[in-house]
Structures are given as C-alpha cells and as structure tokens.
C-alpha positions as CSV (number, residue, x, y, z in Angstrom):
1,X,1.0,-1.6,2.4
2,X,4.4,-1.6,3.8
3,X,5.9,-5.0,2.2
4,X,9.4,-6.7,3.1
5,X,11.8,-8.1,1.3
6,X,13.6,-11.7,0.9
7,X,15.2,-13.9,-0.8
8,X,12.8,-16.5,-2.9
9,X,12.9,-19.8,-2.5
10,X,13.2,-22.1,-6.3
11,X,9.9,-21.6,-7.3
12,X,9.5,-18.0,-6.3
13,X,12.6,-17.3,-8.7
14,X,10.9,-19.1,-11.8
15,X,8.1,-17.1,-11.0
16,X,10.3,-13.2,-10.7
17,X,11.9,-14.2,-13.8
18,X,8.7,-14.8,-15.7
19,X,7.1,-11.6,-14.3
20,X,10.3,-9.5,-14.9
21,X,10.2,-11.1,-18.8
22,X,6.8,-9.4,-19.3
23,X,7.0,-6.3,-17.4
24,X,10.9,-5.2,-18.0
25,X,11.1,-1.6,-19.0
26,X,12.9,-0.3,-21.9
27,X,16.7,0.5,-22.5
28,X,15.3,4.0,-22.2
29,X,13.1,3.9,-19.4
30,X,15.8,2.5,-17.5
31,X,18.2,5.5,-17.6
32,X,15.3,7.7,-16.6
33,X,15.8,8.4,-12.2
34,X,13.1,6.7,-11.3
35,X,11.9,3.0,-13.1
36,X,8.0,2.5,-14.0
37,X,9.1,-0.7,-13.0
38,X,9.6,-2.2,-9.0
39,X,9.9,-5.6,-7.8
40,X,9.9,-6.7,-4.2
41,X,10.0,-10.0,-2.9
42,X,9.6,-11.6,1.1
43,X,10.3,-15.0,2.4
44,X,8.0,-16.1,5.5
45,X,9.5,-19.0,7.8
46,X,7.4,-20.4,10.6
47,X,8.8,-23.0,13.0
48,X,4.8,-24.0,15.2
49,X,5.2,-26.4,18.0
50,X,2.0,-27.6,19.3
51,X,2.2,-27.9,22.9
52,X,-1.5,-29.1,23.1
53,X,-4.3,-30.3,21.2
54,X,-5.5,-33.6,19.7
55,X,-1.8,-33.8,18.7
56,X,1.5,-32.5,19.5
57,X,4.9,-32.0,17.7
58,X,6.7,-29.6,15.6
59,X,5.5,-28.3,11.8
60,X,7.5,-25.9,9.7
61,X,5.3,-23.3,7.2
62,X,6.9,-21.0,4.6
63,X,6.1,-18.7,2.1
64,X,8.0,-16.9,-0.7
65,X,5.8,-13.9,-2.3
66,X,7.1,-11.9,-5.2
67,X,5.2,-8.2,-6.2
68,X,5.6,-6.5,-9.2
69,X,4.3,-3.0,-9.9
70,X,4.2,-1.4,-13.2
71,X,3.3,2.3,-13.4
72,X,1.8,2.1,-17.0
73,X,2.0,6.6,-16.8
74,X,5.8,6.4,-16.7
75,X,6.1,3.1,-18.9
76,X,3.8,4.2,-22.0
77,X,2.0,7.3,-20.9
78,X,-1.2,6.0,-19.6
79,X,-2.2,8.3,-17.2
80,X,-3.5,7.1,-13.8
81,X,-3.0,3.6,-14.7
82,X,-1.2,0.4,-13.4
83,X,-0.5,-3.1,-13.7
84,X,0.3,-5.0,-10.7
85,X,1.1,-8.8,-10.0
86,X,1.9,-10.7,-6.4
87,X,2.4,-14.7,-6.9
88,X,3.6,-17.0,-4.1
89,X,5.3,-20.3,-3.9
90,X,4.6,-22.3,0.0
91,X,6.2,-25.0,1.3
92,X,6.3,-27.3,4.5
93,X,3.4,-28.5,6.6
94,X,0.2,-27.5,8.6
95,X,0.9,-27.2,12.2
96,X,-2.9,-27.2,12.1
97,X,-3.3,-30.8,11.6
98,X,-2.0,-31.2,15.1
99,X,-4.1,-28.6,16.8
100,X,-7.1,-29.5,15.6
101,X,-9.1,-25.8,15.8
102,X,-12.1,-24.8,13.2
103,X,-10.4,-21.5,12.2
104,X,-6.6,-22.0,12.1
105,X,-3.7,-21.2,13.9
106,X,-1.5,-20.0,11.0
107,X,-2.3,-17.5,8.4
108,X,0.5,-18.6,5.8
109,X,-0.3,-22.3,5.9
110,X,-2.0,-23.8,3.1
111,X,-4.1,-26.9,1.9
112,X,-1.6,-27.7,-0.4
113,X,1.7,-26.5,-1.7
114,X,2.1,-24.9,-4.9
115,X,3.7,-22.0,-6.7
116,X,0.8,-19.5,-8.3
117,X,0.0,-16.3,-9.3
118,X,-1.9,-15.1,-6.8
119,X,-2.8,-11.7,-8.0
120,X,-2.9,-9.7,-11.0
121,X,-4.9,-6.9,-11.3
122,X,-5.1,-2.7,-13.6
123,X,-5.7,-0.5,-11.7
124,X,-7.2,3.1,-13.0
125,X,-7.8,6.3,-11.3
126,X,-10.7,7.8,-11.6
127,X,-11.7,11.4,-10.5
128,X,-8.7,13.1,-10.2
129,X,-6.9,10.1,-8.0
130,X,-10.0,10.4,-5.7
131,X,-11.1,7.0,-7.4
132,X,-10.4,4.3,-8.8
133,X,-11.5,0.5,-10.7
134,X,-9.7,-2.1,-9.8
135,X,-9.7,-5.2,-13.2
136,X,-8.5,-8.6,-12.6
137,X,-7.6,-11.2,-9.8
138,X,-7.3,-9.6,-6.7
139,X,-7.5,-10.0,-2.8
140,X,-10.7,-9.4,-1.2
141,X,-8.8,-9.0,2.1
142,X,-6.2,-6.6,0.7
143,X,-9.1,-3.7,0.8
144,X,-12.9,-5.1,2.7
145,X,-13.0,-5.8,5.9
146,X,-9.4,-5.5,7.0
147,X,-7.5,-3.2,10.0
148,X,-4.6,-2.4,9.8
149,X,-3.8,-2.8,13.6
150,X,-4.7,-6.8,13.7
151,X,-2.2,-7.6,11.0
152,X,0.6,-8.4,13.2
153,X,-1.1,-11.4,14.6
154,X,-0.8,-14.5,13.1
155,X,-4.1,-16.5,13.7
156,X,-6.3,-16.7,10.5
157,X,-9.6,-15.2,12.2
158,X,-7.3,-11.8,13.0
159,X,-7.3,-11.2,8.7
160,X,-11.1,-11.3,8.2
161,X,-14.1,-13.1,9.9
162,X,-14.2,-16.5,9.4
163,X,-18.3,-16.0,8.9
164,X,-17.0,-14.1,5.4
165,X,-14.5,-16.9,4.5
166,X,-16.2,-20.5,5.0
167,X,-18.8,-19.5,2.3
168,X,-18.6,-19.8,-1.1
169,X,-18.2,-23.1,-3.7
170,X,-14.5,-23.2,-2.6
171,X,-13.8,-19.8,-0.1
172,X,-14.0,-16.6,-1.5
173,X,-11.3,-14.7,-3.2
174,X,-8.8,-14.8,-0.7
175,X,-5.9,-16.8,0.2
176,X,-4.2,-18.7,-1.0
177,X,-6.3,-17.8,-3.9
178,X,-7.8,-15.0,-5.8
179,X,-10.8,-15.0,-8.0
180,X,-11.6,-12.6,-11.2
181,X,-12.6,-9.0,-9.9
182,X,-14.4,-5.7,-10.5
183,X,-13.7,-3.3,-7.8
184,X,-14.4,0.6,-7.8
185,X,-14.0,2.9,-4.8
186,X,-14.3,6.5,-4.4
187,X,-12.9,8.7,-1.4
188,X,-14.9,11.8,-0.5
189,X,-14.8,15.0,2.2
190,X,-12.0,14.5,4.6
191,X,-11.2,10.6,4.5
192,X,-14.7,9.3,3.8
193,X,-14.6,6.6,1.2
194,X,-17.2,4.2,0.0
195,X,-16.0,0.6,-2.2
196,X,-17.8,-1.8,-3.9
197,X,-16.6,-5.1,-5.7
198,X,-18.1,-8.4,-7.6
199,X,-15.9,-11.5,-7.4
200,X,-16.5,-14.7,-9.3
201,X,-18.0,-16.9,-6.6
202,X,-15.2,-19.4,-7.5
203,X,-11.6,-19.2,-6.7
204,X,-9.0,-20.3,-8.7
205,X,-5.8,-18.9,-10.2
206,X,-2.7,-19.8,-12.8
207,X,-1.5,-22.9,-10.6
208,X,-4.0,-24.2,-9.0
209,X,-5.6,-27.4,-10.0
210,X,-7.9,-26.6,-12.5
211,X,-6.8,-23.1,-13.2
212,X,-8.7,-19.7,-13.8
213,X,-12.7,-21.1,-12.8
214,X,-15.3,-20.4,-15.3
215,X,-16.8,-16.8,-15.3
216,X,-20.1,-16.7,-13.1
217,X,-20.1,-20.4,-13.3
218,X,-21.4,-20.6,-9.8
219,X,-22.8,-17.2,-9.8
220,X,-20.6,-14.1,-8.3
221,X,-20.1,-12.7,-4.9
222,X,-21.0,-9.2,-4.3
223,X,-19.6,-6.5,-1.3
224,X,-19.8,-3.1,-0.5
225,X,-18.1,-1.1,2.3
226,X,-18.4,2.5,3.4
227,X,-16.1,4.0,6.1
228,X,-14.2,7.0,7.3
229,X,-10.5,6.7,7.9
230,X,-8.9,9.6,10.6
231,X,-6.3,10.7,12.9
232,X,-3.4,10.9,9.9
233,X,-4.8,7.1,9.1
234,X,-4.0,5.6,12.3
235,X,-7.9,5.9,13.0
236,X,-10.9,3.6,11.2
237,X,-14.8,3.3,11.3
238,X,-16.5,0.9,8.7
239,X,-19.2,-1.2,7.8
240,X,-20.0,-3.7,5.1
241,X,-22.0,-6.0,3.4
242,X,-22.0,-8.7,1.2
243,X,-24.3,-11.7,-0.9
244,X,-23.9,-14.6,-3.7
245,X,-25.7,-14.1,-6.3
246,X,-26.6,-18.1,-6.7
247,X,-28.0,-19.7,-3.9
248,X,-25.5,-22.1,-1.6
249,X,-27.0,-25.7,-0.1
250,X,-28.6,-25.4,3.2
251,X,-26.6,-27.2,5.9
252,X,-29.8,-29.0,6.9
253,X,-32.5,-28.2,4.7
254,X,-33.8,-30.7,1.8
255,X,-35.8,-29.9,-1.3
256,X,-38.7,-31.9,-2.1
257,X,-36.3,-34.3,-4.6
258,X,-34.4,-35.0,-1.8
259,X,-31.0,-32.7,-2.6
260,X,-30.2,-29.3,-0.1
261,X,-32.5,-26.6,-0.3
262,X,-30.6,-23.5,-2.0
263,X,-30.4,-20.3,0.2
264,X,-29.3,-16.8,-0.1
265,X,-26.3,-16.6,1.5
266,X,-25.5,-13.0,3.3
267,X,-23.9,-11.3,5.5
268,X,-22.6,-8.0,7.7
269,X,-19.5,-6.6,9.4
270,X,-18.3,-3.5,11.0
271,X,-14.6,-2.9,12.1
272,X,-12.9,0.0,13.8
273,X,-9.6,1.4,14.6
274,X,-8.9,3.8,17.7
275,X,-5.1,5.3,18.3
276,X,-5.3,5.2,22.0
277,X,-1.8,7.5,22.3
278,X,1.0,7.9,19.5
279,X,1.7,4.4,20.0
280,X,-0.8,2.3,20.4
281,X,-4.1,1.3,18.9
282,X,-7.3,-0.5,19.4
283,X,-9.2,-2.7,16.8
284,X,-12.5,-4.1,17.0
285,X,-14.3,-5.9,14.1
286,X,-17.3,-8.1,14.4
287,X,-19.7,-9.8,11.9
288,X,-22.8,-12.1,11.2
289,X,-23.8,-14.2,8.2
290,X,-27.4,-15.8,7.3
291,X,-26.0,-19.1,9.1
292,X,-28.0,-21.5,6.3
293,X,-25.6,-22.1,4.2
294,X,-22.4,-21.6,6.4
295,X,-20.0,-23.3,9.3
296,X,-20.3,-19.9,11.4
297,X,-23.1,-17.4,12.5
298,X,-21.1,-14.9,13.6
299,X,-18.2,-13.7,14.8
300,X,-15.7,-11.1,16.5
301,X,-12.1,-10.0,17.3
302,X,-10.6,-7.4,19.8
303,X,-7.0,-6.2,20.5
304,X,-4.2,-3.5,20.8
305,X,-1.3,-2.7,18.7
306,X,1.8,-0.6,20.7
307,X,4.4,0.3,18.2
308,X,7.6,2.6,18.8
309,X,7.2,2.8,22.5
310,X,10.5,1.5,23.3
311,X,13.4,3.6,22.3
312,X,15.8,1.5,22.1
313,X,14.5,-1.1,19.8
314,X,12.0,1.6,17.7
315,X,10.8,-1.4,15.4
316,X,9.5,-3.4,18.5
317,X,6.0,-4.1,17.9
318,X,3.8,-6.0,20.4
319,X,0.0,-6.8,20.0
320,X,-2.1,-9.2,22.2
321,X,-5.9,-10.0,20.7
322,X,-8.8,-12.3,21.5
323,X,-11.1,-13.7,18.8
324,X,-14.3,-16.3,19.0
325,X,-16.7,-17.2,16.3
326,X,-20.1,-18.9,16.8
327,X,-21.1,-22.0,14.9
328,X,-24.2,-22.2,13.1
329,X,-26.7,-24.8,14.4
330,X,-27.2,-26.3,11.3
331,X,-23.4,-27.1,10.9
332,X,-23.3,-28.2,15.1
333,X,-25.0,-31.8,14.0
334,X,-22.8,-32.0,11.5
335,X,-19.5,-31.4,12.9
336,X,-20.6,-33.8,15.6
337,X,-21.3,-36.9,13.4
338,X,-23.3,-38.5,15.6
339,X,-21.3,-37.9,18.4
340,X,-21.5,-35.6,21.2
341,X,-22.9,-31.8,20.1
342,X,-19.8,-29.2,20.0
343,X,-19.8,-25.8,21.6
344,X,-21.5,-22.8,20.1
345,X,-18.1,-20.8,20.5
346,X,-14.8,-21.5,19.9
347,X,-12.7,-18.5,21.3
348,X,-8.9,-17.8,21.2
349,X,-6.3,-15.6,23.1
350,X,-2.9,-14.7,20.9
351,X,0.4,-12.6,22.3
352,X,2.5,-11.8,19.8
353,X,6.0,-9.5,19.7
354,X,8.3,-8.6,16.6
355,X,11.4,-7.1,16.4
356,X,13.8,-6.2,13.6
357,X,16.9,-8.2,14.5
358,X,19.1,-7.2,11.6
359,X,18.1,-4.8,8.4
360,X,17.2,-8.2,6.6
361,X,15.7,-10.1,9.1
362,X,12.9,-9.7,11.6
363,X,11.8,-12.2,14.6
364,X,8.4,-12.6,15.6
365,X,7.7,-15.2,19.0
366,X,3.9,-15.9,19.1
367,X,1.5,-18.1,21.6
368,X,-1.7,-18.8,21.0
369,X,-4.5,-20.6,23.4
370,X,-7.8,-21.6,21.5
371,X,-10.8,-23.1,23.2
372,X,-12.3,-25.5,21.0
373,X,-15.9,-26.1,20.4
374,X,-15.1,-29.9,20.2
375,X,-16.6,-32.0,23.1
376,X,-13.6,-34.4,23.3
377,X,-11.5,-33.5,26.8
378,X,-8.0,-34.5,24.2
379,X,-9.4,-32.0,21.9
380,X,-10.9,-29.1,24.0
381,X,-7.8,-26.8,23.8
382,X,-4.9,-26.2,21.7
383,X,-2.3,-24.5,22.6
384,X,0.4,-23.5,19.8
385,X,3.7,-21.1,19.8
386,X,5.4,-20.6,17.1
387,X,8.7,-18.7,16.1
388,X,8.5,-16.3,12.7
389,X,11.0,-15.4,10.5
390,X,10.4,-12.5,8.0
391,X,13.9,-12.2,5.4
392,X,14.3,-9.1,3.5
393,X,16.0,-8.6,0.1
394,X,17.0,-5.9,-0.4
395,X,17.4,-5.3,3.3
396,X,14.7,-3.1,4.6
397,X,15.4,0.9,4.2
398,X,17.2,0.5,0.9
399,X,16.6,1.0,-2.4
C-alpha cells in the first residue's frame, strides 16, 4: 500500500515518540545501509460543505496516522518475520451530522475524537514468502473485501459494503478501530491466493473507551476469501464469506421471554477489478447479508479509476463511482419510528479528482449526491463537496 507522508498533529507526535521508544534499532543496526526500522506518517484535512440535506453548513475532518515497520530478519534475525504498528489521532467534526445519509459521506470522520493505536500486528511468512499468519490487531479492510481502484473515493460505502460493516456488537474490526486477529493466507499458481481470518466480534483498541474487549466475549467473527489477482496486479476477481460465531438480536423477532430472538448472522461478497487500457480501471463489488440481524440486505458499488493519462500533470487521478445499499425490512419499521416507511435503497453518485500540487502536498476536490431512503422531502437528498488535503513528510519520492 502506497502511504504518504505528513506532518502529525500533537497527539500523533506523543504517539511516534512512544512507538519509536519501543522499536528504535541499535547503535549498530543503524550504521548498517538499510534500517530494520521505517516510520512514516500522513496528515488528512477535509474542509465538507453540505450544500443540501436535513442541514447545511461547513464541517472540518482530519486525521494524523503514524506507521511503523520493523523487519524483525534485519533487527534480530528472525527470518520472515515482522512487527508492524499504524495509530491515528482525529480531530474536527462530522460533516455527516448535517447530511443526514445511512452510510456516510466521509471515510476519515469519526464518532468521536481520540488518539489510538489502531493496529498492531506480527506478521510471519510462511512457505517460502508464498504465505503468511498475520497475529494481533489488524484491519479487516486492509486485506477482505477491498479494490484497490475504489480507494480514491471518499464515501465510506466505496471501502467495504456497508452490509459487512453495520454488524457486529460494535462494527467489526475496522475503522476507527481494530479488534484481536488471526489471519493466514497462502498465494498459489500464477496470482491465485486464498485468505482466511477470525476477529474478536468486539472492537476496541489502546484508546478507546474501555480499551482492548475481552477475548470471544461476544463470540468471534469469521471470513474467508479466495481470488486471483492479474494483468501485473492492476486486474482482480474475488469472492468471500463471512459469519459470527454468537448469534446477533433479530431486528424484529422476540423470544418467548419477551427479549430478541438470536440469529446467525452471515453474509457474501464478490469484487472485481478490470484495467480497461494502461490507464484506467473498472471496479465492481457487490454483497448480501442474512438481513435478521442487520440495518442492510445488500448492497453494491461500480466505478472507473483513470490514472497517468494526462502528461502534463502524471499524478492526476480522476475516478467517478455510484453506490446503493438496500435496507433490511426488519430495520425499515424501525428507522421509521412510527413515521412514514423509508425507501428500500439509498443510492449515491461521487466525482472525485486528485492532483499532486507540490512534492508534500496533494489536492483532492470531491462532490457527492446521495439519495436518501428517508421519506422526509428536507431529507431526501444530500448533497456534499468537500476539499482534501493529503501533507507529506518527508515529501513524497524521498527517502
């Protein structure tokens, strides 16, 4: 994953200097060419002005992420193994609250701001580097269900289906944060791979009110994906599943002592990537869930990524993608509260374009129009553009 650099705000810095404490290499190491050790950092900065919705107004969103990776081969010998660590500290507000949408409009904003460690993971190869097991707290997102080409865009549904993340006690182990993790995956043939992971069914990290959950206190949730990557890995075809372990409440049903019914909550995706020419690419990805125990029965997202097509600005990238997710009808009533029942859909349209303005800055203008499934006419769409700001430090390109 190709990660920028920036300057950290406060709380970011507290957190580099605590990481760099613990994984600092030694006198020695350091003369060597090449450090066991590397740190990068980025700094997100969102200005969202919602132009229509329930609301309207300005909201600011940032994010400062910090990355640590410690090759434990070149630090104390262990061959094929390494420790790696990404924490994040957010700030400012949730343009959100203004627009008034189910799934988002802003994949950096949070519920509420606070400095963590977000991941923290050892990683071991397995196999002769055709494998590997994955320990710790890490991002289900980082490796299932995820294209490459939809990463540009910034509305939440774009970075995995929101039938996948609405379930679980408290979402799954995504952001803003991670939950304890097995994870093995093995490539085979000529870029066929296969993955499988459990996750505690609760998220929580260092930072977050209440800290690390208990271990399988609320059971653990299990995914598996099998694929085939192609075309020097501009091309993708995959397909996954995944379950809880513990049942989740039924949106609707009761058991015979009056509390929800417990159901097995499940689900299914498939995702692809085509290279269309040398510069741009098509994504599709679309899944379904059980629908019992969760806000959304299915969903889907469509787009194009062009990259490089305009030689004088060859770090222009411009993607344009449409998304909608269907509600179940067991969470319809409920979202209604007695009022008039919502849509099935809600559906969105986002244009995006970024550009590298300076080696340590990069500008990214975004719109986004979302149908709502809300009945209310001062609800029914939203309509949101917002101006990103990606710092690097060191500037991009340097060492």
């Amino acid at each position: 994953m190709n990660r920028k650099y920036a300057r950290p705000i406060p709380a970011a810095a507290t957190l580099a200097a605590a990481l760099a404490a613990t994984l600092v290499p030694s006198p020695a190491q350091a003369e060597t060419t090449e450090s066991p050790l590397s740190i990068e950092a980025s700094h997100t900065a969102d200005l969202s002005a919602v132009a229509a919705g329930p609301q309207t107004g300005l909201r600011h969103t940032e994010i400062a992420r910090l990355f640590a990776d410690l090759s434990l081969e070149q630090a104390i010998g262990w061959d094929g193994a390494r420790l790696f660590a990404h924490g994040i500290a957010s700030t400012g507000q949730r343009p959100n609250d203004l627009a008034g949408t189910l799934q988002g409009v802003n994949n950096i904003e949070v519920p509420e701001n606070r400095a963590k460690l977000f991941e923290f993971y050892l990683e071991q190869a397995l196999g002769g580097d055709r494998g590997s097991l994955r320990v710790g707290f890490s991002d289900l997102n980082a490796e299932f269900y995820v294209t490459d080409a939809s990463a540009l865009l910034i509305a939440p549904a774009f970075g995995i289906g929101s039938e996948l993340s609405a379930t679980g006690p408290n979402g799954p182990s995504l952001f803003p944060s991670t939950a304890l993790t097995a994870r093995v995956r093995y490539a085979h043939g000529a870029g066929g791979y296969v993955q499988a992971a459990v996750f505690n069914a609760e998220a929580g990290v260092l930072g977050d009110r209440g800290g690390i959950r208990p271990l399988f206190g609320q059971g653990a949730l299990l995914i598996a994906e099998a694929g085939h990557t192609f075309r020097e890995g501009r091309g993708k075809l995959a397909g996954g599943a995944w379950t809880y372990t513990a049942r989740q409440p039924d949106l609707r049903d009761v058991a015979p002592d009056g509390s929800p019914a417990k159901r097995r909550a499940f689900g299914f995706y498939a995702l692809g990537e085509l290279p269309l020419d040398q510069h741009t690419t098509l994504f599709a990805r679309a899944g379904v869930s059980d629908g019992r125990s969760n806000p959304y029965q299915a969903g889907w997202q469509l787009g194009v990524l062009a990259e490089g097509f305009w030689p004088r600005r060859p770090a222009a990238q411009f993607s344009i993608g449409l998304f909608q997710a269907a509600l179940s009808d067991r969470f319809r009533p409920i979202l209604a509260n007695g009022g008039p029942l919502p849509r099935r859909l809600e559906s969105g349209l986002e244009l995006t374009w970024s550009d590298e303005v300076a080696p340590w800055l990069r500008l990214q203008p975004d719109f986004q129009f979302i149908r709502t499934a809300l009945r209310d006419p001062a609800a029914r769409n939203a309509a949101v553009f917002t101006l990103r700001a990606s710092f690097s430090f060191p500037a991009a390109g340097q060492d």
